[in-house]
VONU-747337 format. One record per residue: y, x, z of N, C-alpha, C in turn; residue in one letter. Coordinates in steps of 0.001 Angstrom, whole numbers, plus 500000, padded with zeros to 6 digits. Last residue first. Layout:
BEGIN
<pt <Y X Z> <Y X Z> <Y X Z> 'a'>
...
This chain:
BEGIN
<pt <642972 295127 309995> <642710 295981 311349> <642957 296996 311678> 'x'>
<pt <645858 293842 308547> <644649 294092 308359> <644209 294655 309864> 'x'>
<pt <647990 291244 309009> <646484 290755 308611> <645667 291777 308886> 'x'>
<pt <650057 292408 307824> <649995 292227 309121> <649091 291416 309482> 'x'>
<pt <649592 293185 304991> <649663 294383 305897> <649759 293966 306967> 'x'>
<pt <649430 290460 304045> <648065 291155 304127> <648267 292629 305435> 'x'>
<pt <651762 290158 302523> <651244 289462 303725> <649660 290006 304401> 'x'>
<pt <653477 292987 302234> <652623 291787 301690> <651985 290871 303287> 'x'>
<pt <656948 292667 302600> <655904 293525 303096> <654917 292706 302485> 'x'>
<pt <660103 292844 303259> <659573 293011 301967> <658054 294040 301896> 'x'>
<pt <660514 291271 305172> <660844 292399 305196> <659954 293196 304071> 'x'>
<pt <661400 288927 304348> <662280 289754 304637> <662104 290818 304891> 'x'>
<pt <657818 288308 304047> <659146 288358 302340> <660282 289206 303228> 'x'>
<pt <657117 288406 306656> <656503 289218 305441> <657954 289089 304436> 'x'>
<pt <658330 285904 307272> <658770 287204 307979> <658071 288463 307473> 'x'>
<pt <657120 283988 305799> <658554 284636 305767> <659152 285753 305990> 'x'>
<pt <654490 284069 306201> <654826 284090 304727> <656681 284475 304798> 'x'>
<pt <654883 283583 309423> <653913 284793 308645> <654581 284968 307413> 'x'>
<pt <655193 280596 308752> <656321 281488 309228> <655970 282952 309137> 'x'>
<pt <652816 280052 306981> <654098 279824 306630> <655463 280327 307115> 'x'>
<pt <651122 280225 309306> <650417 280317 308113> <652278 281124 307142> 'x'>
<pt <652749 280745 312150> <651923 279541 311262> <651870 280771 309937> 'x'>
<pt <652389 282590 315309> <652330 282722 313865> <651955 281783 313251> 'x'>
<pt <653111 281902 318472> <651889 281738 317478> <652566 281639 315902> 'x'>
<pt <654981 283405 320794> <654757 282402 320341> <653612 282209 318850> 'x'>
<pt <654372 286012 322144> <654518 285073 322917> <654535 283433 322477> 'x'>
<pt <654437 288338 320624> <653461 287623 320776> <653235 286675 321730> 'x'>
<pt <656811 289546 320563> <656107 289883 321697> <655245 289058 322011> 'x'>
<pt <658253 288491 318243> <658178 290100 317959> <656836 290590 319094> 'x'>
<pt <658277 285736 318798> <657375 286039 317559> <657338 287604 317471> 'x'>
<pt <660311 285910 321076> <658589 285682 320898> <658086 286059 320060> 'x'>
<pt <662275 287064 319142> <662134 287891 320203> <660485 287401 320552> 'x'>
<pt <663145 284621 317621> <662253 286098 316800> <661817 287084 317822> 'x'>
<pt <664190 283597 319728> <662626 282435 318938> <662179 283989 318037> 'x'>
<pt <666489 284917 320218> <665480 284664 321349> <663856 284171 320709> 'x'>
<pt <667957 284272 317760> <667170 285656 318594> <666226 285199 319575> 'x'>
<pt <666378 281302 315919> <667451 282313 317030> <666929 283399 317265> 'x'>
<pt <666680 281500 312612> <666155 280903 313772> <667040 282266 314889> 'x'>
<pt <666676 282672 309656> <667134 281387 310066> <666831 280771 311352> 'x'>
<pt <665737 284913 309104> <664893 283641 308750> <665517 282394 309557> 'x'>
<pt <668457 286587 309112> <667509 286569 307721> <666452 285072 307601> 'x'>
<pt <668429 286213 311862> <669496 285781 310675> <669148 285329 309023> 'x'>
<pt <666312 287869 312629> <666542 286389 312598> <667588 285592 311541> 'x'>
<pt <667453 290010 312119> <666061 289494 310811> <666326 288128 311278> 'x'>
<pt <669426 291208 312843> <669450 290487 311443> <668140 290021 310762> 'x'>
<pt <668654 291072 315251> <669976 290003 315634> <669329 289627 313932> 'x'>
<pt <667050 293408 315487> <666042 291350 315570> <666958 290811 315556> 'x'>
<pt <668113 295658 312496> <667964 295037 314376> <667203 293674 313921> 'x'>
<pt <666203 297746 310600> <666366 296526 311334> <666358 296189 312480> 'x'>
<pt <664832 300151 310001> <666054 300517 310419> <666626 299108 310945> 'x'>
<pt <661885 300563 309067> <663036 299342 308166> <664410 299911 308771> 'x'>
<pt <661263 300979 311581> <660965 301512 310653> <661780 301207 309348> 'x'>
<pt <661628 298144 312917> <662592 299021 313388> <662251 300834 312231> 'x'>
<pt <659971 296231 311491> <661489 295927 311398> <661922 297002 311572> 'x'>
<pt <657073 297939 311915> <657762 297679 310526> <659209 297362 310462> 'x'>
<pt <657105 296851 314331> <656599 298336 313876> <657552 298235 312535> 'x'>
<pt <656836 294337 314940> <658070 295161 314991> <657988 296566 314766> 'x'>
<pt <654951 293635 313065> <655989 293225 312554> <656784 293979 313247> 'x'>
<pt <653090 294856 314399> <652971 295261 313382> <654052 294930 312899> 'x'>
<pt <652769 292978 316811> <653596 294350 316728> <653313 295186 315811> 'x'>
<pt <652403 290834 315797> <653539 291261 316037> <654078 292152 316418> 'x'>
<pt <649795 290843 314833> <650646 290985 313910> <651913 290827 314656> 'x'>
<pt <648606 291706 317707> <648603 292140 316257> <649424 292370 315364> 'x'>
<pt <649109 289039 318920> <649574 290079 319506> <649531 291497 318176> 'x'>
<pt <647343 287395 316937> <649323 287217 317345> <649582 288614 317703> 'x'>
<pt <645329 288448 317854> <645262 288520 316799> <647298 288074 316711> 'x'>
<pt <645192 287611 321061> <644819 288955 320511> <645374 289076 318988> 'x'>
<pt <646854 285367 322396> <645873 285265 321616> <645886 286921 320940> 'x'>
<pt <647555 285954 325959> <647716 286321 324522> <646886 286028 323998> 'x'>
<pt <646079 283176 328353> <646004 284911 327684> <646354 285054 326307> 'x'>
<pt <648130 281976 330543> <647380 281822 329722> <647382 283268 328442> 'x'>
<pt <646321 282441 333911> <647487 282620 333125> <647223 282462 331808> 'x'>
<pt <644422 279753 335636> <644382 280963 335009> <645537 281284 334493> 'x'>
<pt <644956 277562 338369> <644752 277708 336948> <645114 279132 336532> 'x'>
């Protein structure tokens, strides 16, 4: 069986998100903190390893006081 391949568009907005945290001057100890989940679970979501909902997107936009759109565009 094949490896299974980044979804392209995750991969996107997460490194748009860590573009933005460490620009921000933000470690991943305090954003997690900020959304309430472990380092390790913001560490996927930074390396597109785990899938963006609709709703966890809508968070990790508000902490870092970004629209939701800037990790949406192309």
């Amino acid at each position: 069986m094949a490896p299974k391949k980044k979804n392209d568009v995750n991969v996107k907005i997460a490194a748009r998100l860590k573009d933005e945290r460490l620009q921000q001057g933000m470690s991943l100890d305090t954003l997690a903190k900020e959304l309430k989940i472990s380092l390790q679970m913001a560490y996927r979501y930074e390396t597109g390893r785990v899938a963006f909902s609709v709703e966890r997107l809508i968070d990790f936009a508000a902490v870092l006081r970004m629209p939701v759109s800037y990790f949406l565009e192309d």
